[in-house]
C-alpha positions, 0 to 999 in steps of 0.5 A, a space after each residue: 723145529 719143523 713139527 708144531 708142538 701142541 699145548 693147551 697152557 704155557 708155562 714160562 721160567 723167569 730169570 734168563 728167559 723173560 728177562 735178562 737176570 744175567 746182566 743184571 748179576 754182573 753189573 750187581 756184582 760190579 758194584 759190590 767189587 767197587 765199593 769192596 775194592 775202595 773200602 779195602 784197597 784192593 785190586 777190582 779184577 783180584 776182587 772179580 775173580 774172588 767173588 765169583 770163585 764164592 759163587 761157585 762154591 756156595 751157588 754153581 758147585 751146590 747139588 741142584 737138589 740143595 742150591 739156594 741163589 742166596 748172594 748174601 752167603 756169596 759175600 760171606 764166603 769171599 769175606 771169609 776167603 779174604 780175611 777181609 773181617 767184614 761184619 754182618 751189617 756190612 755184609 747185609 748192606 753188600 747184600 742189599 746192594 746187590 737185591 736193590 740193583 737186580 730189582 732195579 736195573 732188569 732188561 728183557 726184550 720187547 719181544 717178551 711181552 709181544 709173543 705173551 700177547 700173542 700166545 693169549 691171542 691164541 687162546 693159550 693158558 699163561 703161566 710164570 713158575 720161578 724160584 725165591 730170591 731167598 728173601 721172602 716177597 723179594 721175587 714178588 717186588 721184582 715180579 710187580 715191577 714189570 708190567 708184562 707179568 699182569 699178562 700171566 693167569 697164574 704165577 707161582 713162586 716156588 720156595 714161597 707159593 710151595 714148600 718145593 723150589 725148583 729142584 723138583 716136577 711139584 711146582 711144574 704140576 701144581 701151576 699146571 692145576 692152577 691153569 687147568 692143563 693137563 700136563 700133556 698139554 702144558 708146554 714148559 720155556 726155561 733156560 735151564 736144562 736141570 731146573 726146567 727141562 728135566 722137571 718139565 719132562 719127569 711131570 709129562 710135559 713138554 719142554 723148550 730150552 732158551 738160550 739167548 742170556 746163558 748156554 745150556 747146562 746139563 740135563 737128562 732129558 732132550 727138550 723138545 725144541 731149542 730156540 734163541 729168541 722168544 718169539 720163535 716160539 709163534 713159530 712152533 706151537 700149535 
């Protein structure tokens, strides 16, 4: 990380870079199996395992090109699996749960909205591309109930804000536009090597892998830089 990258605009991922989504998904998920396992009498680390084995089929296996982060179909799927004969208001209540306690129970570091400070300090564009929640306006509620989000000068919901998610560079492009940055001079942070990397790089940009809440996927392309914590980013932009 030796050479300083330069970029006029910044363009920040959300979930698992700004803020730690992950931990907040385990501790969702952790509710969902004690009210499943008291409602069933079922063994809680029988149900875990259960539950993530759902999410792999219908989230993590699902070509990234068709992947929807829909938890409600990961419910369904465990249901299914099970046999546990829920039916779909207790479905939608699991699913309700599990929004309520992700919007609610969000952690990220002070140093998050510290270097977005100082990136504005220095004259950069800030931007924030994120996917849907699947939920129409639920990424919204989420986004507005942090304070550090009003620091961006653009934000765009892909799936919502554009008809593509981030299974392609358009919404790279797009907020790009809406921040006046060429896109070689647009410098892409996200923790996903497939959703961000790659789609930085295929639109021209560069790209910086985080890995502070989850290790790297795989990707294509290189990023252009790996840190661990955001404020080593001070470190290495021009």
């Amino acid at each position: 990380m030796s050479e300083k990258i330069k970029a006029k605009a910044l363009i920040f991922d959300f979930d698992n870079t700004l803020v730690d989504t992950h931990s907040a998904i385990s501790g969702a998920y952790s509710k969902i199996v004690e009210l499943t396992s008291l409602n069933f009498g079922m063994d809680s680390g029988y149900l875990m395992q259960q539950l993530l084995k759902a999410q792999k089929e219908v989230i993590d296996d699902v070509p990234l090109v068709l992947r929807q982060y829909d938890r409600r179909a990961v419910i369904k799927k465990m249901n299914e699996n099970l046999s546990l004969n829920m039916d779909e208001r207790q479905i939608d209540e699991l699913a309700q749960i599990f929004y309520d306690f992700i919007t609610e129970k969000i952690n990220y570091s002070s140093d998050t909205e510290e270097v977005l400070k100082a990136l504005k300090s220095m004259g950069k564009k800030l931007g924030l591309l994120t996917d849907t929640d699947v939920r129409p306006g639920l990424k919204k509620r989420r986004l507005n109930s942090l304070g550090f989000t009003n620091l961006f000068d653009a934000v765009l919901i892909a799936g919502e804000d554009t008809p593509q998610r981030k299974n392609s560079s358009i919404p790279f492009i797009e907020l790009a536009r809406l921040l006046n940055s060429e896109p070689e001079s647009t410098l892409v942070v996200g923790d996903r090597m497939d959703a961000d990397i790659d789609n930085a790089k295929e639109a021209g940009m560069k790209a910086v892998l985080i890995d502070k809440y989850l290790p790297p996927n795989a990707g294509i392309h290189e990023p252009d830089a790996i840190i661990h914590e955001l404020k080593q980013l001070l470190e290495i932009i021009d």
